[in-house]
C-alpha positions in Angstrom: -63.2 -7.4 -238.2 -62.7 -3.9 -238.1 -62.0 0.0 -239.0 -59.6 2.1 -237.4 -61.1 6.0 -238.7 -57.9 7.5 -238.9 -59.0 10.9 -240.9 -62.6 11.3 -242.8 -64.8 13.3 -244.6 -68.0 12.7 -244.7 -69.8 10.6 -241.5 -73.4 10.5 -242.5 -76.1 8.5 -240.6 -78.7 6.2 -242.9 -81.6 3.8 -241.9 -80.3 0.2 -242.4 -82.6 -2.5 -244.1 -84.0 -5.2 -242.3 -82.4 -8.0 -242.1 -79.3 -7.1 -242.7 -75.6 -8.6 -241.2 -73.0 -5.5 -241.9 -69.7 -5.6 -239.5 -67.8 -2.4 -239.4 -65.1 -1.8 -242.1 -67.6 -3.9 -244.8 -68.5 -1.7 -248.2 -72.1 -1.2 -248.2 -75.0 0.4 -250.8 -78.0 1.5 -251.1 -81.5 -0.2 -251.5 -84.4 1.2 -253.4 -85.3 2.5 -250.3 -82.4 4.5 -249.5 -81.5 2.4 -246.4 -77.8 0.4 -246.2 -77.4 -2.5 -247.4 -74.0 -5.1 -247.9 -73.1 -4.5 -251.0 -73.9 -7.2 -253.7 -74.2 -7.7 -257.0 -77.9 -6.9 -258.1 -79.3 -4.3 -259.6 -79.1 -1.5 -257.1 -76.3 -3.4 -254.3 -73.6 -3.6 -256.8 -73.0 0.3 -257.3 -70.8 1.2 -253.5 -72.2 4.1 -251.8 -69.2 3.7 -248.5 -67.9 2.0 -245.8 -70.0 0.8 -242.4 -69.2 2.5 -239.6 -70.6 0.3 -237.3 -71.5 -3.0 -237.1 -75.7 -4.6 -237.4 -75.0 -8.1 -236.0 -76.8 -10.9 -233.5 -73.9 -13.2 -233.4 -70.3 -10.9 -233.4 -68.1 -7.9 -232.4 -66.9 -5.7 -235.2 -64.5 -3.4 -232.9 -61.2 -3.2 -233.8 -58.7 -5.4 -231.5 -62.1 -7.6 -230.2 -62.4 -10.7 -231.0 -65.9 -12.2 -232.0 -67.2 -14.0 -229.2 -66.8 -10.7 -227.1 -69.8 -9.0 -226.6 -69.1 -4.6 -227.3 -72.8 -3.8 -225.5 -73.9 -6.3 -223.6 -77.7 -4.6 -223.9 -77.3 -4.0 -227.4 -76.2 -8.2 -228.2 -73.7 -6.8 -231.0 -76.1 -4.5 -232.7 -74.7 -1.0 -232.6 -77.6 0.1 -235.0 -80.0 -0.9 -232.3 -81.1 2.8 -230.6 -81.4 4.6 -233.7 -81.8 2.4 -236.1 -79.1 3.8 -238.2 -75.5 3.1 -239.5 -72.9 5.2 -239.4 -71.3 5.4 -243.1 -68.5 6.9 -244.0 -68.3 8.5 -247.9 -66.2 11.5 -249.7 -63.1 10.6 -248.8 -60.6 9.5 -245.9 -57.9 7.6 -245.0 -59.1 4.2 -242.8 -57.2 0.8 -242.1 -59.4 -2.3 -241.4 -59.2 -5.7 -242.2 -62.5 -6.1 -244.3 -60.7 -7.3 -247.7 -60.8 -10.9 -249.4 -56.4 -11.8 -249.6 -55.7 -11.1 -253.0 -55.2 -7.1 -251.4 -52.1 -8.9 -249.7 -50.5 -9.0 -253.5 -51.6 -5.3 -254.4 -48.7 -2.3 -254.0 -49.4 1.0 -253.2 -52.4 3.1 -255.2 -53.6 0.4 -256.9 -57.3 0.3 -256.9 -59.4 -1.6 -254.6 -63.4 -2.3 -255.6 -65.7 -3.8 -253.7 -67.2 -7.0 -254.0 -69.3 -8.5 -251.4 -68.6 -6.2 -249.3 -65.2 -6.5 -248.8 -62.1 -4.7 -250.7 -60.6 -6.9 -253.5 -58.1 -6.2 -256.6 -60.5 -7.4 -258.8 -63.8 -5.6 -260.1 -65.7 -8.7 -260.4 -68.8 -7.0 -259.9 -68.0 -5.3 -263.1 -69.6 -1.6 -261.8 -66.2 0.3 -262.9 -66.4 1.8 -259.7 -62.9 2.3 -257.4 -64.0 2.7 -253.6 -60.2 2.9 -252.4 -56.6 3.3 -253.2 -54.3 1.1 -251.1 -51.7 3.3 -248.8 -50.2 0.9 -247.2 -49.8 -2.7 -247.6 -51.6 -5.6 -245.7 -49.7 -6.4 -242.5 -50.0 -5.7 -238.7 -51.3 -2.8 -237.0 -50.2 -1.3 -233.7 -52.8 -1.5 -230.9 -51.1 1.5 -228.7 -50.5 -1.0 -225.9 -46.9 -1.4 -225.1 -45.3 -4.4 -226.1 -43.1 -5.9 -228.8 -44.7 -6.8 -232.1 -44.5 -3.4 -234.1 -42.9 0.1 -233.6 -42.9 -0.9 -229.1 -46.9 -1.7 -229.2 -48.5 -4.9 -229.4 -50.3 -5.8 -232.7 -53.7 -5.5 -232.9 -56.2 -8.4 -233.4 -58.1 -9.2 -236.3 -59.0 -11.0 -239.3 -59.6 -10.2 -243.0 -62.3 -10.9 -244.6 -61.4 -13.8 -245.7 -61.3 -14.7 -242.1 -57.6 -16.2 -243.2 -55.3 -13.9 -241.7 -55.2 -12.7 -238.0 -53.5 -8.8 -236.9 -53.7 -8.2 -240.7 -55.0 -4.8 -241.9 -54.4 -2.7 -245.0 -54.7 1.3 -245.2 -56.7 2.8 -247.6 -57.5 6.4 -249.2 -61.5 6.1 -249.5 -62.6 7.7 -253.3 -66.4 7.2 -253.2 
């Protein structure tokens, strides 16, 4: 569970609710509050506002190429909101991969438009907002880790799982449009 910032626009900082679970990579909204949420399907969770940056857990790692029982900040248990209080989202623009996307995305082809629904990227808009929060650039598959190996292009693939949790080294690329 993961995003790999490959080129951005806008990185702004918000509060994050209480009681929130977000992992990295997730689509996330606001509240009435102005503070992140997952994004849902009620009144004010349904409309996308960007991506999570970082991940607001108790129980799992959202870094890319980590896999969940491994602890990121061992003072922190999983919470990289803990400090501040804040979330890094990312909004305006970009190009990311991560693996936060239910598996019909494995059937989409390049540009088509990816919505979000329950926080994760999906070829349907079955929250019915209208809203596209991505254009897929490249197609669900496995992503290079840098490490030398064999799996893709001489590196290793890196680790992973959609959202869906149904898939492992798989990641799609996106251009971000909210």
């Amino acid at each position: 569970m993961a995003l790999i910032e490959r080129y951005h626009v806008v990185a702004a900082e918000r509060a994050v609710a209480a009681g929130q679970t977000i992992k990295e990579g997730q689509i996330v909204s606001l509240n009435s509050s102005g503070q992140v949420i997952i994004q849902g399907t009620g009144t004010y969770d349904k409309i996308p506002y960007g991506i999570a940056g970082d991940t607001k857990s108790t129980t799992a790692s959202s870094m890319p190429g980590v896999e969940e029982g491994w602890q990121n900040r061992v003072s922190d248990y999983y919470d990289e909101t803990k400090a501040s209080g804040k979330m890094t989202v990312y909004h305006s623009g970009g190009e990311f991969a991560t693996d936060q996307f239910h598996t019909n995305v494995a059937t989409a082809t390049i540009m088509d438009a990816l919505y979000g629904v329950s926080g994760y990227l999906d070829i349907n808009d079955t929250n019915s907002t209208g809203v596209i929060v991505a254009r897929l650039i490249k197609a669900a598959g496995s992503y290079p880790s840098g490490v030398p190996g064999i799996d893709i292009n001489g590196d290793m693939a890196l680790s992973g799982a959609s959202g869906d949790a149904s898939d492992q080294n798989t990641y799609c690329e996106i251009k971000l449009v909210i």
